[in-house]
PATI-68537 format. One record per residue (C-alpha): residue number from 1; residue in one letter; x, y, z. Coordinates in Angstrom, 1 decimal. Layout:
N
<site i="NUM" aa="a" x="X" y="Y" z="Z"/>
...
This chain:
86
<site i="1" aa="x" x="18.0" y="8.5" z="-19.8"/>
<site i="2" aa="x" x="17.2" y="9.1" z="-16.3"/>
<site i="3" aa="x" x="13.7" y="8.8" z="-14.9"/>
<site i="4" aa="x" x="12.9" y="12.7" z="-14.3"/>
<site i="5" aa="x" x="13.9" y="13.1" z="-17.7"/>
<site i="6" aa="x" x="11.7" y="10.4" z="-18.8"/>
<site i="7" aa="x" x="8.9" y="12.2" z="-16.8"/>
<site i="8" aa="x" x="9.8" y="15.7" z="-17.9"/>
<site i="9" aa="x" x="9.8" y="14.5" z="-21.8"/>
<site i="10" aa="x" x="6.5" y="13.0" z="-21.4"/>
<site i="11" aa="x" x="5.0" y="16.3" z="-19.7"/>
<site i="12" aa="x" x="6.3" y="18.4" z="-22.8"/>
<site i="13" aa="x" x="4.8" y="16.4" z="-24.7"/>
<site i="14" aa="x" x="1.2" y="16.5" z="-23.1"/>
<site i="15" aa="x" x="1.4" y="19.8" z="-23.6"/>
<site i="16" aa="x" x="2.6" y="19.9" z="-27.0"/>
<site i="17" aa="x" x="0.3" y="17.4" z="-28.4"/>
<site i="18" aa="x" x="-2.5" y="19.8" z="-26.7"/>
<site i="19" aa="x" x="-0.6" y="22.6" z="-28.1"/>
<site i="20" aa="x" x="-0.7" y="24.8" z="-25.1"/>
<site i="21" aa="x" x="2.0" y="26.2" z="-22.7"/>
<site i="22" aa="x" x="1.6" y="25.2" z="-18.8"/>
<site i="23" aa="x" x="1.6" y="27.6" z="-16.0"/>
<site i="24" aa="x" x="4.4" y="25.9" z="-13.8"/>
<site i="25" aa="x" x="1.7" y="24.4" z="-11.3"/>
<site i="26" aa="x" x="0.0" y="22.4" z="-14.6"/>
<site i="27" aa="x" x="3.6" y="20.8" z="-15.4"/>
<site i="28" aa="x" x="3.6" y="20.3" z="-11.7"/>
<site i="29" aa="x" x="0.5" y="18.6" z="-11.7"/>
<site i="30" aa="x" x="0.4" y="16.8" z="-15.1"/>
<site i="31" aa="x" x="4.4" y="15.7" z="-14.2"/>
<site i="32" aa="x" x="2.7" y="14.5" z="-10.5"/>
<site i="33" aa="x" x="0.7" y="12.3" z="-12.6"/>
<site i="34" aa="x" x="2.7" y="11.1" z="-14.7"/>
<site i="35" aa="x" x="5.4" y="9.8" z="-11.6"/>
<site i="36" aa="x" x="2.3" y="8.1" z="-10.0"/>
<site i="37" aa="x" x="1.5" y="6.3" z="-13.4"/>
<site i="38" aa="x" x="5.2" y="5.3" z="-14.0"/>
<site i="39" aa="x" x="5.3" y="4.4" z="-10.6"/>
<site i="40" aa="x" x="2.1" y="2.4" z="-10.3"/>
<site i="41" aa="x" x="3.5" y="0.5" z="-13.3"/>
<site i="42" aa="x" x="6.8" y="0.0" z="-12.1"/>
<site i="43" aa="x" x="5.1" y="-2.0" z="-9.0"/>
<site i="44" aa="x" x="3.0" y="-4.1" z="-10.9"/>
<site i="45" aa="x" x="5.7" y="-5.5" z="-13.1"/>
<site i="46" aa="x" x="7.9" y="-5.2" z="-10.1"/>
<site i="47" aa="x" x="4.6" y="-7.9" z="-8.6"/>
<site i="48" aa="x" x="5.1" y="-9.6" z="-12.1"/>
<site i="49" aa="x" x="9.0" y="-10.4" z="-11.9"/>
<site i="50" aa="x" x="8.9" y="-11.4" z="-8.6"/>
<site i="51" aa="x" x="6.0" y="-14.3" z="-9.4"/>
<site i="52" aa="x" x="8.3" y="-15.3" z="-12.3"/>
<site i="53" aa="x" x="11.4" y="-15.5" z="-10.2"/>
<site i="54" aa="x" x="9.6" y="-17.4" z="-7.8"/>
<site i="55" aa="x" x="8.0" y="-20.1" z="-10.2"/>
<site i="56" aa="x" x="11.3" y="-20.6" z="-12.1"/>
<site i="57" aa="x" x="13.3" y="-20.9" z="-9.2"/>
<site i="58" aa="x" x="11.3" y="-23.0" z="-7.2"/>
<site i="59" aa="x" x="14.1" y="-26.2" z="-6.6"/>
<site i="60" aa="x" x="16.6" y="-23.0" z="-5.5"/>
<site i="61" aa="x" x="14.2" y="-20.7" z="-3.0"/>
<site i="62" aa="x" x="17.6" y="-19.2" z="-2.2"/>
<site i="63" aa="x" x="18.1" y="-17.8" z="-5.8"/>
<site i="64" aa="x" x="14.5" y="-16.9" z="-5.7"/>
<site i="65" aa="x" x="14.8" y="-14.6" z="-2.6"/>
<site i="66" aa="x" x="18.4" y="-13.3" z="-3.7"/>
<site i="67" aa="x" x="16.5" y="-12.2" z="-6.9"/>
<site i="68" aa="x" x="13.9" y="-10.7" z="-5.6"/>
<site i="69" aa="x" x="16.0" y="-9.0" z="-3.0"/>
<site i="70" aa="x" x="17.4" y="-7.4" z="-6.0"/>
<site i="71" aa="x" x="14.2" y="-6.5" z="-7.6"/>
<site i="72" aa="x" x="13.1" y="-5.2" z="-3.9"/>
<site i="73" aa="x" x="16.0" y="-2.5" z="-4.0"/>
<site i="74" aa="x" x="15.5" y="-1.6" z="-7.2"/>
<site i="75" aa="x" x="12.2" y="-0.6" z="-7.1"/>
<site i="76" aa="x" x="13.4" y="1.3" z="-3.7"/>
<site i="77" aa="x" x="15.7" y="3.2" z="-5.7"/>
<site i="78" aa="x" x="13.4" y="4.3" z="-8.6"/>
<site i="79" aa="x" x="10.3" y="5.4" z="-6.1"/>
<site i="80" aa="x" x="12.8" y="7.4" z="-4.4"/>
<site i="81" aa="x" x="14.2" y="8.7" z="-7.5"/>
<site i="82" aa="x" x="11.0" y="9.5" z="-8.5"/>
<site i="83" aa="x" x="9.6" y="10.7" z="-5.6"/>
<site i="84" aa="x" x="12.8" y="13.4" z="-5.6"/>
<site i="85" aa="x" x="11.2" y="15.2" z="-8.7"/>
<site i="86" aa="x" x="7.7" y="16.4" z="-6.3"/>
């Protein structure tokens, strides 16, 4: 499942477990909250993997920085992905 979708799900559901239909500037905002959590999160663990990469690859720094290279674009790729559903 893609990210938007991931978003979108979880904005139904706000408003299903309050059992209320939004005006399309609530989902807005209640979907613009729930991007900055997601992405708040993602750069945190994103913080996370790249300590771990860099303690277990310690002997091989060039491993380390090709990992979290990788990691780097990733998390590119999903802010931008996310920041396309605003």
């Amino acid at each position: 499942m893609e990210l938007h979708q991931h978003v979108k799900t979880a904005t139904q559901g706000v408003f299903e477990a309050l059992d209320t239909s939004p005006s399309e500037e609530q989902a807005k905002a209640v979907s613009a909250i729930i991007q900055e959590a997601v992405i708040k999160a993602v750069q945190e663990s994103r913080s996370t993997f790249v300590d771990v990469a860099r303690e277990c690859c310690s002997a091989d720094r060039d491993l380390a920085h090709k990992i979290t290279e990788e990691i780097r674009l990733a998390n590119i790729a999903l802010i931008a992905n996310l920041s396309s559903l605003r």
